[in-house]
N, CA, C and O of each residue as an XYZ file, in Angstrom:
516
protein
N       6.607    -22.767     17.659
C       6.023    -21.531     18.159
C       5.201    -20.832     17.084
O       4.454    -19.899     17.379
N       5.341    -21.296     15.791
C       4.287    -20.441     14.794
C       3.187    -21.364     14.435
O       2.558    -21.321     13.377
N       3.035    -22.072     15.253
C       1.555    -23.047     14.995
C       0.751    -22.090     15.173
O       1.023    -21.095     15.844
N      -0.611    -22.346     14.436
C      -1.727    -21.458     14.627
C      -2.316    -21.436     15.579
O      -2.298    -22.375     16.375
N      -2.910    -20.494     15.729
C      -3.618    -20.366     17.293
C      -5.081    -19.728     16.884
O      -5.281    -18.758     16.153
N      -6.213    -20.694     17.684
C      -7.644    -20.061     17.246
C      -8.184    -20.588     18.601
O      -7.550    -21.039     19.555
N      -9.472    -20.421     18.449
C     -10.254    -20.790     19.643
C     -10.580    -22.150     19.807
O     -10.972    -22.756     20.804
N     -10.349    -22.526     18.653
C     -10.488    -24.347     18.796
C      -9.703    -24.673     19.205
O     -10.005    -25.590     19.968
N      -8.241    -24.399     19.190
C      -7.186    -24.977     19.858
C      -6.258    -24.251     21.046
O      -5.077    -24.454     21.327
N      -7.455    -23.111     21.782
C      -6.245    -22.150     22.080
C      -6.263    -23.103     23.696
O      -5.553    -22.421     24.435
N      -6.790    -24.405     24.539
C      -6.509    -24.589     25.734
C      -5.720    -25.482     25.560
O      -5.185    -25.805     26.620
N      -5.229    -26.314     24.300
C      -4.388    -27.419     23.562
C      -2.886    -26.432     23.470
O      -1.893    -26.818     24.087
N      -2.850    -25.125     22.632
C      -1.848    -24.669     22.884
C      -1.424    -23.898     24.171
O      -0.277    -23.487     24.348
N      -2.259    -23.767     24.891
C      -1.896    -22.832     26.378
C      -1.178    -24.328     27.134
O      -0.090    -24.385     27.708
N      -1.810    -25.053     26.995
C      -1.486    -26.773     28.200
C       0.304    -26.851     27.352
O       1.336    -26.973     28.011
N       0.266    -26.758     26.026
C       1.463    -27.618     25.702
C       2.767    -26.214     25.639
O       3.926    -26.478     25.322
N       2.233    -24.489     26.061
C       3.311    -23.788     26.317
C       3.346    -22.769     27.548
O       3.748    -21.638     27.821
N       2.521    -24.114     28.263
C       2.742    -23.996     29.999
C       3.684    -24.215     30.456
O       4.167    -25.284     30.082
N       4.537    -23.388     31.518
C       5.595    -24.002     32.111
C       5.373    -23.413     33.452
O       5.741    -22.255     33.645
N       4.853    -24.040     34.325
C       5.169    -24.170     35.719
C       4.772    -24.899     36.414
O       3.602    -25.199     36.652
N       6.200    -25.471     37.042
C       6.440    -26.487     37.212
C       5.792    -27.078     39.083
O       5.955    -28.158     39.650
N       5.023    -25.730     39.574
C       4.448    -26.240     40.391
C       3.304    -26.048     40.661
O       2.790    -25.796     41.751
N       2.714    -26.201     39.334
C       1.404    -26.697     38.704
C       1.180    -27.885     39.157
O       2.009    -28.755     38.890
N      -0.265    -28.298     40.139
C      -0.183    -29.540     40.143
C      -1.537    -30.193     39.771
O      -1.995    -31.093     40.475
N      -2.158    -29.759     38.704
C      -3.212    -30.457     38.148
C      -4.286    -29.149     37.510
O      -4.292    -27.952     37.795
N      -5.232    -30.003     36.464
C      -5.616    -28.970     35.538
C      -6.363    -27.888     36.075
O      -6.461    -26.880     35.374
N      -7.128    -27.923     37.645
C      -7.633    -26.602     38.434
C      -6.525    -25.681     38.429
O      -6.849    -24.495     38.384
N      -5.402    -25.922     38.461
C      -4.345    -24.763     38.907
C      -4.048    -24.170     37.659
O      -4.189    -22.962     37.849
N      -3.626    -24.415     36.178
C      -4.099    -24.395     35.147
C      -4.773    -23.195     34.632
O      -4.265    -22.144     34.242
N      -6.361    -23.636     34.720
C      -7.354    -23.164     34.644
C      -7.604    -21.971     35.018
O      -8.267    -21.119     34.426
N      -6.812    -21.874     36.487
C      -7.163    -20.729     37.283
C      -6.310    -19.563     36.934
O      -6.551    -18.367     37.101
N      -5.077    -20.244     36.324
C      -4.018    -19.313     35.568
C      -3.840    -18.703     34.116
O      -2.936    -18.091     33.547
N      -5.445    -19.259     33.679
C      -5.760    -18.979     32.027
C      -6.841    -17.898     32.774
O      -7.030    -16.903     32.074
N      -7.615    -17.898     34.110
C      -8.572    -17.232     33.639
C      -7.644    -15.696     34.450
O      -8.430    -14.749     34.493
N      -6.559    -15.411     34.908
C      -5.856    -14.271     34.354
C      -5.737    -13.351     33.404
O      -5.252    -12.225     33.517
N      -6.417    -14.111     32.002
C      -6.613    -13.222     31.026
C      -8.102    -12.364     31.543
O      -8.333    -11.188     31.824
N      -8.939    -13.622     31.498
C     -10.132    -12.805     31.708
C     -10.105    -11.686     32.854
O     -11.037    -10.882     32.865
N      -9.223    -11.595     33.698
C      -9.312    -10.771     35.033
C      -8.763     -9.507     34.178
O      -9.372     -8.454     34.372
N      -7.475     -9.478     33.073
C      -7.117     -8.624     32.540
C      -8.251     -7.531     31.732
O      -8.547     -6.343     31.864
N      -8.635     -8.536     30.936
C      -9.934     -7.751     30.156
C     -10.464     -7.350     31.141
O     -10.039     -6.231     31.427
N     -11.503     -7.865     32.100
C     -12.252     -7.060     32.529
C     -11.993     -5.857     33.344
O     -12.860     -5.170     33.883
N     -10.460     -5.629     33.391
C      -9.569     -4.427     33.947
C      -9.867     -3.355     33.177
O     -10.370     -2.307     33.582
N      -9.401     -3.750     31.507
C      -9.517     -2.970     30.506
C     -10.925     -2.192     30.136
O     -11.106     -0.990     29.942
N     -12.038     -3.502     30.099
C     -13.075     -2.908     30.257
C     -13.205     -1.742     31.169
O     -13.300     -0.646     30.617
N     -13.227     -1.787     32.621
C     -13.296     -0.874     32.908
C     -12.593      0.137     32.570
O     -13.166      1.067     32.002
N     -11.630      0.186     32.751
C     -10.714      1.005     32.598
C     -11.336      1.861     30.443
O     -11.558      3.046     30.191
N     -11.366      1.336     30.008
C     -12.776      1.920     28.515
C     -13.993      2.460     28.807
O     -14.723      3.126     28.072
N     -14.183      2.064     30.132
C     -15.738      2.264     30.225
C     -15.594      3.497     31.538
O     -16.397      4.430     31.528
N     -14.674      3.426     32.483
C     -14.832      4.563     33.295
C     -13.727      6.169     33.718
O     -13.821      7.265     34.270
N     -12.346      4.947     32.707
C     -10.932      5.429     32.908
C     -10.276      5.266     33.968
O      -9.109      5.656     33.996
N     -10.950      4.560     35.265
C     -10.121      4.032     36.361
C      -9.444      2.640     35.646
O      -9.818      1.680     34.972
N      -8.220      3.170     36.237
C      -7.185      2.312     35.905
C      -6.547      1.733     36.604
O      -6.272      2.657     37.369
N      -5.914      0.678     37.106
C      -5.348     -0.179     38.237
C      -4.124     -1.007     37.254
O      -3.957     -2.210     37.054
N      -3.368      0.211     36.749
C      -2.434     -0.117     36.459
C      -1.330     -1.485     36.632
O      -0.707     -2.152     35.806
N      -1.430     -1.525     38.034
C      -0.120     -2.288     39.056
C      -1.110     -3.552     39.236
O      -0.497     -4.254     40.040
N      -2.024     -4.055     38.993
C      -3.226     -5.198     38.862
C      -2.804     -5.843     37.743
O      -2.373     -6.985     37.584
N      -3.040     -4.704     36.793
C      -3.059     -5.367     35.544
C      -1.383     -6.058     35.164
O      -1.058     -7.085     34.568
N      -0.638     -5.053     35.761
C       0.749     -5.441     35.171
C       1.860     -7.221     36.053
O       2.789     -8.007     35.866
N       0.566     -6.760     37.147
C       0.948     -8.154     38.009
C       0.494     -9.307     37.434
O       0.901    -10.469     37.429
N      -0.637     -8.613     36.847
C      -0.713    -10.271     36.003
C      -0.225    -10.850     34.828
O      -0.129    -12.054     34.592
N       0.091     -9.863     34.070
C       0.875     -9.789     33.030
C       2.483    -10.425     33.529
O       3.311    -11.017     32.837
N       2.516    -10.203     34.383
C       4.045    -10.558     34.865
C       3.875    -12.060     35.287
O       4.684    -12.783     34.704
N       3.127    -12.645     36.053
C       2.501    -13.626     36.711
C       2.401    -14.958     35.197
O       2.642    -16.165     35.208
N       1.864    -13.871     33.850
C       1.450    -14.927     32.910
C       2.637    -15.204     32.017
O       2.606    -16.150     31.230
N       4.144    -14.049     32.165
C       4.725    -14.151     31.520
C       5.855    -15.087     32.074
O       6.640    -15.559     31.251
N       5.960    -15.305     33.019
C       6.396    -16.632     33.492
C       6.270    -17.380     33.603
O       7.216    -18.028     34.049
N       4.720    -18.227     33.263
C       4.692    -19.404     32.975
C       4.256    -19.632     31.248
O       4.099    -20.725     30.703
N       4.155    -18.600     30.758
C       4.550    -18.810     29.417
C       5.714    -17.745     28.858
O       6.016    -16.664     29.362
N       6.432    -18.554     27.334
C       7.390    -17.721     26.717
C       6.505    -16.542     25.808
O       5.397    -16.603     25.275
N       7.294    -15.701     25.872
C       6.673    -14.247     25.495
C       5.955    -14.619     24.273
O       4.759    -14.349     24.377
N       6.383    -15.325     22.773
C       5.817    -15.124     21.877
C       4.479    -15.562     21.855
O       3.554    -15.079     21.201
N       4.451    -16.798     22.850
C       3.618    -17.514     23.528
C       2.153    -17.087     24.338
O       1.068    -17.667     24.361
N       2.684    -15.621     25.087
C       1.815    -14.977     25.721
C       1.466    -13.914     24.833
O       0.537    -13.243     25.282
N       1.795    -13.623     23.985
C       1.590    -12.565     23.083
C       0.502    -13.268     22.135
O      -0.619    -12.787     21.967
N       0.868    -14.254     21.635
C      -0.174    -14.925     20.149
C      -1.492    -14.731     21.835
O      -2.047    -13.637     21.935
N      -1.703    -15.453     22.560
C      -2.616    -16.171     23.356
C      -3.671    -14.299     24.058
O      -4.871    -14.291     24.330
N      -2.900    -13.264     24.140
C      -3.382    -12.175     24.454
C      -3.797    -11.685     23.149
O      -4.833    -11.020     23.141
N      -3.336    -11.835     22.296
C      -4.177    -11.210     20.531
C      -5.238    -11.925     20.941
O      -6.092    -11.344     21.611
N      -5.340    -12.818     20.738
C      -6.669    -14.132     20.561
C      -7.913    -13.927     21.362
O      -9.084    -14.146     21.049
N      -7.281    -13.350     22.719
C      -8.330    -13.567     23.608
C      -8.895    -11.754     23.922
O      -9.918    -11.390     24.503
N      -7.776    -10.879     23.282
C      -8.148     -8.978     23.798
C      -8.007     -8.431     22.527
O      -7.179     -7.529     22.405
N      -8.567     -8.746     21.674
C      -8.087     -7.969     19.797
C      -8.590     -6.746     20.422
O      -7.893     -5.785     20.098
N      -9.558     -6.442     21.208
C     -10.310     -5.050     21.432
C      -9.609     -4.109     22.212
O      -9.948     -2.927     22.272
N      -8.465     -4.674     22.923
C      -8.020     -4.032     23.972
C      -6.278     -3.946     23.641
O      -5.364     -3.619     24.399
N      -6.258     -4.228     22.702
C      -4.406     -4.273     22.655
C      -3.999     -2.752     22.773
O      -2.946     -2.495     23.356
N      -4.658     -1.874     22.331
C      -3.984     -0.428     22.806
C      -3.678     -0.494     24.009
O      -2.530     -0.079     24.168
N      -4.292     -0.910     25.209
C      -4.561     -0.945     26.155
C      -3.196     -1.714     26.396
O      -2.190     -1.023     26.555
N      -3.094     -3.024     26.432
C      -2.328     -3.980     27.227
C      -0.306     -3.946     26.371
O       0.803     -4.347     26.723
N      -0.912     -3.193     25.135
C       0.928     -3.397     24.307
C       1.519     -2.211     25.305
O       2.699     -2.530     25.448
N       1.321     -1.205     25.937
C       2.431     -0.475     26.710
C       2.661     -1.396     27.997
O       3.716     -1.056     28.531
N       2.107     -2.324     28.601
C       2.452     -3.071     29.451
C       3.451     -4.172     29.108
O       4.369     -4.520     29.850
N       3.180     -4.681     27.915
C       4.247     -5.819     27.162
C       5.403     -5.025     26.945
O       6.470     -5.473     27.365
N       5.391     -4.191     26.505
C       6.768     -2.891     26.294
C       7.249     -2.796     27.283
O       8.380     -3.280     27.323
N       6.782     -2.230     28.452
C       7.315     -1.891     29.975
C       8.069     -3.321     30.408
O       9.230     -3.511     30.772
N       6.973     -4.235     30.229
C       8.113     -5.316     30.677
C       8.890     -5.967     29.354
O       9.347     -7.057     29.700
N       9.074     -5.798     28.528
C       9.963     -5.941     27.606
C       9.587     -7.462     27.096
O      10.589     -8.160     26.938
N       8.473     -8.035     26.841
C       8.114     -9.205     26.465
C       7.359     -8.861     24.880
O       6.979     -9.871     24.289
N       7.139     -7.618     24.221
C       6.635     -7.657     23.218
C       7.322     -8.053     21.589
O       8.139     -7.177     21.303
N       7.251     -8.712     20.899
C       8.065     -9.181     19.754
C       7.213     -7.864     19.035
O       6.195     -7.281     19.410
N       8.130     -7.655     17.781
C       8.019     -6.854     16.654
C       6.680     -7.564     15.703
O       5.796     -6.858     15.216
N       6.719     -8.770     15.583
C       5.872     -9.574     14.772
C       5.067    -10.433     15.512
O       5.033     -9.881     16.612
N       4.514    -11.272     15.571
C       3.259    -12.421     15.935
C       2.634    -12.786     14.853
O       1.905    -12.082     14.154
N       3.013    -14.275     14.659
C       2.387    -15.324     13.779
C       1.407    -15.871     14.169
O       1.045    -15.858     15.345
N       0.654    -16.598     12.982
C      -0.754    -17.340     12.469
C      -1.593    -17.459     14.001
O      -1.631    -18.427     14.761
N      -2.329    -15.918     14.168
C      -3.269    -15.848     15.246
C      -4.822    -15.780     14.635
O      -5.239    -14.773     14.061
N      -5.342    -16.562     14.764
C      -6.887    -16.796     14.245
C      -6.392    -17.341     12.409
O      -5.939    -18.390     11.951
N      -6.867    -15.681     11.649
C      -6.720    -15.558     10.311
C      -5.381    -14.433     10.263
O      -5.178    -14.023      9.120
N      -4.899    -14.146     10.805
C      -3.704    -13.222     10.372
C      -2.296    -14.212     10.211
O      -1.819    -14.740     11.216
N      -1.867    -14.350      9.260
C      -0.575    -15.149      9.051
C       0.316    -13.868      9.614
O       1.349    -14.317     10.111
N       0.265    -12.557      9.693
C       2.069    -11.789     10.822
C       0.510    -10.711     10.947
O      -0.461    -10.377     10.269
N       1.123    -10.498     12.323
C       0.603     -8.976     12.888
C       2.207     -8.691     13.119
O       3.052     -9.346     13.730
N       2.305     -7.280     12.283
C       3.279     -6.362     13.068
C       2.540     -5.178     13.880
O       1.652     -4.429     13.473
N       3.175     -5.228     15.179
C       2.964     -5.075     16.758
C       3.283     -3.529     16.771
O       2.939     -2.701     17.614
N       3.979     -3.363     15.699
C       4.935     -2.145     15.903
C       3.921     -1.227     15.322
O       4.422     -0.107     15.422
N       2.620     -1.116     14.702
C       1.414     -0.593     14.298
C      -0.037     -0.270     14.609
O      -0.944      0.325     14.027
N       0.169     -1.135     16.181
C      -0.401     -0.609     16.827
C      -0.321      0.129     18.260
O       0.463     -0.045     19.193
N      -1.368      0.982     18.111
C      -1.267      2.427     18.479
C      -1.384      2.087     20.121
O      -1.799      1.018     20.570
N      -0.931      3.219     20.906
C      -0.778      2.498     22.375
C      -1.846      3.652     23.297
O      -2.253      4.472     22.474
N      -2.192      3.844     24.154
C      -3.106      4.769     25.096
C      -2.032      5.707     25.539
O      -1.055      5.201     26.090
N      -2.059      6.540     25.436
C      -1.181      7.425     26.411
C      -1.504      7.816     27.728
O      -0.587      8.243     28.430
N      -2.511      7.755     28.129
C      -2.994      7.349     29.863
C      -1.982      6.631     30.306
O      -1.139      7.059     31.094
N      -2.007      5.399     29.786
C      -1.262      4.232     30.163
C       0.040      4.284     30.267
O       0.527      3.774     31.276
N       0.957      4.917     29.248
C       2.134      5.412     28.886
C       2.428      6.222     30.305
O       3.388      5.879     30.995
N       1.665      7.181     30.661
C       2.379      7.665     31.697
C       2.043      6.999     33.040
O       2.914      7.036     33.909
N       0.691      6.302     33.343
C       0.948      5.481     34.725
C       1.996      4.709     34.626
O       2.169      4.046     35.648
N       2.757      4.533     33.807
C       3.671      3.479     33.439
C       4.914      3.833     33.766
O       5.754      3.116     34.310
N       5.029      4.985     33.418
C       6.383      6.190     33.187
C       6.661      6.422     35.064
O       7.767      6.406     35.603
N       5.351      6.621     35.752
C       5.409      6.926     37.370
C       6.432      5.493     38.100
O       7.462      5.616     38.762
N       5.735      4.207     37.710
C       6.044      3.304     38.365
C       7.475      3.203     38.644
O       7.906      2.277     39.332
């Protein structure tokens, strides 16, 4: 789990800390990596207008955290949202998948998690649910 993770290898490590098991070929896969991208472009908006779709975003987050293990979905969300982690760490909190630390993501040998800063928008759509 502390293998490095970069963009050269990040569909090599997503394939080998995939788990679901009724996955049945690399379209289904595919369609479950581009979940991230549906996330960002949540965030985006949500930076760019302040509409927020809280219960979207957190479904997918939930959706990705079951077919991968948390530390797993955590290195793979640094990698792919460095711009947006204020944004998405009160959702990893809420559902209780965030580690204190995260190893060798790009060039960072430890991000501690516990330093970055969270939205407070978010904090309280969160607090309603």
């Amino acid at each position: 789990m502390n293998e490095l993770l970069t963009e050269d290898n990040f569909v090599d490590y997503c394939a080998s800390h995939y788990d679901n098991p009724q996955c049945h070929g690399d379209e289904e896969f595919l369609d479950d990596l581009m979940r991230l991208k549906y996330i960002k472009k949540l965030c985006t908006r949500y930076s760019e207008s302040g509409e927020l779709k809280e219960r979207l975003i957190l479904n997918h987050i939930i959706v990705l955290s079951n077919m991968f293990a948390p530390m797993a979905l955590c290195k793979i969300i640094w990698l792919k949202m460095p711009d947006y982690l204020s944004y998405i760490k009160p959702f990893l909190i809420f559902l209780n998948v965030l580690p204190d630390t995260i190893y060798n993501v790009k060039t960072h040998g430890l991000i501690n998690t516990t330093s970055i800063p969270m939205d407070q928008q978010i904090i309280e759509a969160l607090r309603k649910i």
